[in-house]
Every structure is written in C-alpha cells, then in structure tokens.
VOGU-3710 file (C-alpha; in Angstrom, 3 decimals, decimal comma):
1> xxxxxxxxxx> -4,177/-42,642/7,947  -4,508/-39,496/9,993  -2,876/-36,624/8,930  -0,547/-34,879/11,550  -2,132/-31,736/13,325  0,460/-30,626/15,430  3,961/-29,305/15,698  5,428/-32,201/17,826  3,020/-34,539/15,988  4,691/-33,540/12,615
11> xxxxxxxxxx> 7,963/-33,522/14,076  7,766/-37,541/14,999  6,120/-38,282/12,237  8,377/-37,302/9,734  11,668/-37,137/12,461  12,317/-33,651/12,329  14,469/-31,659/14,969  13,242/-28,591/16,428  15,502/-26,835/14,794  15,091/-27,929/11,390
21> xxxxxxxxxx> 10,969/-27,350/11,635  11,686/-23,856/12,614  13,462/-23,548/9,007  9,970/-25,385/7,386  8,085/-22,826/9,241  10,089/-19,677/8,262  8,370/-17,367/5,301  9,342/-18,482/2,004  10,117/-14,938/0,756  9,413/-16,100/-2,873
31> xxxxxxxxxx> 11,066/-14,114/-5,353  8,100/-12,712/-7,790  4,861/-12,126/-7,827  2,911/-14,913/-9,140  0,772/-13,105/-11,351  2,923/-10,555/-13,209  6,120/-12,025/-12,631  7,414/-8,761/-10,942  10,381/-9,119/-8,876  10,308/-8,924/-5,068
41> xxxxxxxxxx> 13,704/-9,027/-3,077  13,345/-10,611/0,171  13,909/-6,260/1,369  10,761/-5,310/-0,961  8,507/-3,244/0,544  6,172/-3,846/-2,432  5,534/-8,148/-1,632  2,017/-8,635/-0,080  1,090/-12,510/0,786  -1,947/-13,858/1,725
51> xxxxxxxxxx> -2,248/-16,440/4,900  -0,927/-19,059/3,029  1,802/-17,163/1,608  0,821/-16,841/-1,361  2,600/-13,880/-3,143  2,311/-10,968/-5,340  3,421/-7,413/-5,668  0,884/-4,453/-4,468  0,043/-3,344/-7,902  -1,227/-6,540/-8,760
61> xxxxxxxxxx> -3,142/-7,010/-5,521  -5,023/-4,003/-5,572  -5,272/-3,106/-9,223  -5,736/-6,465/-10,437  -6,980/-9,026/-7,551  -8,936/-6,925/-5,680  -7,434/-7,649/-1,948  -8,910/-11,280/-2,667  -6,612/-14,312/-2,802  -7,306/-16,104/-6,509
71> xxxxxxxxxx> -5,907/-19,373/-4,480  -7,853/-19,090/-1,138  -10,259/-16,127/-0,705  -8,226/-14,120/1,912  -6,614/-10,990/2,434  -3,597/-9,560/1,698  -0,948/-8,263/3,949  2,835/-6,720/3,646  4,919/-9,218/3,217  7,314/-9,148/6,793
81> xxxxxxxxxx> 11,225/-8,107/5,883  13,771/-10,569/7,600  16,798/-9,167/8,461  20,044/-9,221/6,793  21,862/-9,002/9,835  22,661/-11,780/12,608  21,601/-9,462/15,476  20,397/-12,821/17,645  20,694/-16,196/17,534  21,168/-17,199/13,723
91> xxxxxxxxxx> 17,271/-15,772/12,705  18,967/-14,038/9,719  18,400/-13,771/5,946  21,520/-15,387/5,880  20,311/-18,726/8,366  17,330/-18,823/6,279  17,621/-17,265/2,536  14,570/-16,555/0,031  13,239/-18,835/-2,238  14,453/-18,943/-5,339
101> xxxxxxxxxx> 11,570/-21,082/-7,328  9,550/-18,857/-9,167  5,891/-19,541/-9,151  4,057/-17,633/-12,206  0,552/-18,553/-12,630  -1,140/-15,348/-14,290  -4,354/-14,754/-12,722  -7,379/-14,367/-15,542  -9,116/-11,069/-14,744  -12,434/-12,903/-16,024
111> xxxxxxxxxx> -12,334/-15,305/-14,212  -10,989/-13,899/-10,844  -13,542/-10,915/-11,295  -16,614/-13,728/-11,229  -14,822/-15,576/-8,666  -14,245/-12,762/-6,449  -17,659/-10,671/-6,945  -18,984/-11,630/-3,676  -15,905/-11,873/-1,425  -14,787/-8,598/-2,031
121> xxxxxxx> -17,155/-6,858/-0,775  -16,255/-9,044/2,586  -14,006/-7,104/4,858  -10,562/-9,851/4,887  -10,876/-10,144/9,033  -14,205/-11,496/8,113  -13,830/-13,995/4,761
//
C-alpha cells in the first residue's frame, strides 16, 4: 500500500478536516530537551529543534551535539515562539498548547562524537 504524500492525500486518507490537519501540522513545542532533560517553556528562547523537530536546549546543542542532529544528521535552529495572545484567527498558544510528553533519550557523547565526526564539519544548509 502506498503511503500518502500529500496534504489533501493525507487528509482523505485518514478523513481529516482542514482544520484539524493544521493542528497535526503545528510545532509540538515539547517541553524538555531530550538529552538533558532541561526544561523549555513553549516562550524559551533557549529550545533549538532540528527539521524534524527534534528538541533540545542550546547548551546541549552546541556543547554537547555539535550542531548535528543524533536522530537525523541536520542542523539546528531556534525553536519559533507562538504567541500567547489571540491577535488573529485562533493561531494562539491557547488554540494549540505545548506538548506535554517528555521525550528523554540522553545522547552518548561516544557514540554521537563517532557518529557525527564527518557531518560536522558539513555546513547544516549542506548535510
């Protein structure tokens, strides 16, 4: 069975309104980082995530990762801040909260440093 490659194609497939896939798509704002467990409001200017959203604090991305995903290989950015406020149309904090699951998986510096060696040195735009 194929696997669904578009919006609309997802949206049949699994009979989602429009509406509701714009909640699927919104940032997760998880609440920690996944390696040290540090906590990062959904206002914390300190959350970096990588394309896939993976996220961890900036201590932990530069001091401890490297700028290199240990999931995926990429980059890290600033994680976006969504606004607390309702100034239009419901696209809120409050319309579409933070995560609250808390994914810890503790990144081995060993094995991340062997993994990483030769990505690294890749500028992110480029992995």
């Amino acid at each position: 069975m194929l696997m669904p490659t578009s919006k609309e194609d997802i949206r049949r497939k699994y009979g989602i309104t429009e509406e509701d896939f714009d909640v699927i798509e919104a940032l997760a704002l998880r609440p920690t980082c996944e390696h040290c467990n540090k906590q990062l409001p959904p206002k914390s200017l300190e959350a970096r995530i990588c394309s896939f959203e993976c996220t961890f604090c900036a201590n932990c991305v530069e001091n401890v990762l490297g700028n290199v995903c240990p999931n995926c290989g990429g980059g890290f950015v600033p994680r976006p801040i969504r606004p607390e406020r309702n100034w239009r149309k419901g696209n809120y904090l409050g319309s579409f909260p933070a995560r609250t699951a808390v994914k810890y998986k503790p990144v081995d510096p060993l094995t991340h440093g062997k993994f990483s060696a030769e990505i690294r040195v890749i500028p992110p735009q480029a992995r």
